[in-house]
C-alpha positions in Angstrom: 134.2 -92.3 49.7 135.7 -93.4 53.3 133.2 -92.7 56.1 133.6 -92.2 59.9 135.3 -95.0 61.1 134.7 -95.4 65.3 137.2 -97.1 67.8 137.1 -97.5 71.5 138.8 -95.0 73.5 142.0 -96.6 75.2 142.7 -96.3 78.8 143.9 -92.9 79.6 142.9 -91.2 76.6 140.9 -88.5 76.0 137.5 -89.3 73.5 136.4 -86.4 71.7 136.9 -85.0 68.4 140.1 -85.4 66.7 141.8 -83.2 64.2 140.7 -84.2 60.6 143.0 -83.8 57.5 142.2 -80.8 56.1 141.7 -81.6 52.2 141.3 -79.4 49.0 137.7 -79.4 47.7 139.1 -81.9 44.9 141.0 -84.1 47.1 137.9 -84.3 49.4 135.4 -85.2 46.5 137.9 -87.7 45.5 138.4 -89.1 48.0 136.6 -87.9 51.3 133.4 -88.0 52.9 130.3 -86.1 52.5 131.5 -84.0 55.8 135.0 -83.9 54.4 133.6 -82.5 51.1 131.0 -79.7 52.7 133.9 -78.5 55.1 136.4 -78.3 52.0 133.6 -76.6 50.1 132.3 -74.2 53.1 136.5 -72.9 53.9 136.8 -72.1 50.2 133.5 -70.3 49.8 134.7 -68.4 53.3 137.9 -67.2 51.6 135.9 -65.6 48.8 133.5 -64.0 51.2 137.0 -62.2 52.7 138.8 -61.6 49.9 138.2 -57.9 49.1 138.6 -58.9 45.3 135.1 -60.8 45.7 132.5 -58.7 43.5 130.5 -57.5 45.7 127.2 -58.9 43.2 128.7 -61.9 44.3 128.5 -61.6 48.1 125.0 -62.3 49.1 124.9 -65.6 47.1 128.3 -66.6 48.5 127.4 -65.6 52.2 124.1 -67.6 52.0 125.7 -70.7 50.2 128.3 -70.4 53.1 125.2 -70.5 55.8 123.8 -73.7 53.7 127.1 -75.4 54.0 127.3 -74.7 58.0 124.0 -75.9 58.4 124.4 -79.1 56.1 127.7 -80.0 58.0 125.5 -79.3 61.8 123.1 -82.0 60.4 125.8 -84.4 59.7 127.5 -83.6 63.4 124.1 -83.7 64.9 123.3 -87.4 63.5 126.6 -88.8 64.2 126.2 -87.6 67.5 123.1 -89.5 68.0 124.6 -92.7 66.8 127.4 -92.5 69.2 125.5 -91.1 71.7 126.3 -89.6 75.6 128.3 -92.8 76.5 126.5 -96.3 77.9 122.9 -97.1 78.1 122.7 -97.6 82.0 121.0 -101.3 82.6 117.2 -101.0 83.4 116.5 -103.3 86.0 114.9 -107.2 85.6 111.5 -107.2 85.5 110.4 -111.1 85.4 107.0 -110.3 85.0 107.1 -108.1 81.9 108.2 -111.3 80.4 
């Protein structure tokens, strides 16, 4: 599976999330990431949860598998976030006697 690949941001544009590829739940277990997979997953489990030919037995666990999937995809977000952080560490300042 490919995983998030990073680059620096060039001079004069914008940094930030871009678009992704969306991908069939096959394509993305084939061939995407975990993330890929989850969001592939979580829009086809939000069609069913629209579609008026869903039976409605079938709506509670759909809706609540569709909450696990948001939340799994958050935590993904949430640690990639972290690892990229805010932007640069400022410097602290030399302290020769700490040495």
């Amino acid at each position: 599976m490919s995983e998030l690949r990073l680059r620096a941001v060039k001079p004069g544009e914008k940094s930030g999330p871009r678009s992704r590829k969306v991908l069939s739940v096959t394509q993305a277990a084939a061939e995407g990431s975990q993330r890929d997979l989850l969001v592939a997953m979580r829009d086809r489990v939000a069609q069913d949860v629209e579609s008026p030919s869903t039976p409605a037995r079938d709506l509670a666990a759909l809706t609540r598998r569709l909450m696990e999937i948001t939340k799994e995809i958050e935590v993904i977000d949430a640690k990639a976030a972290e690892e990229v952080g805010d932007g640069p560490t400022p410097d602290e300042a030399w302290d020769a006697e700490a040495v």
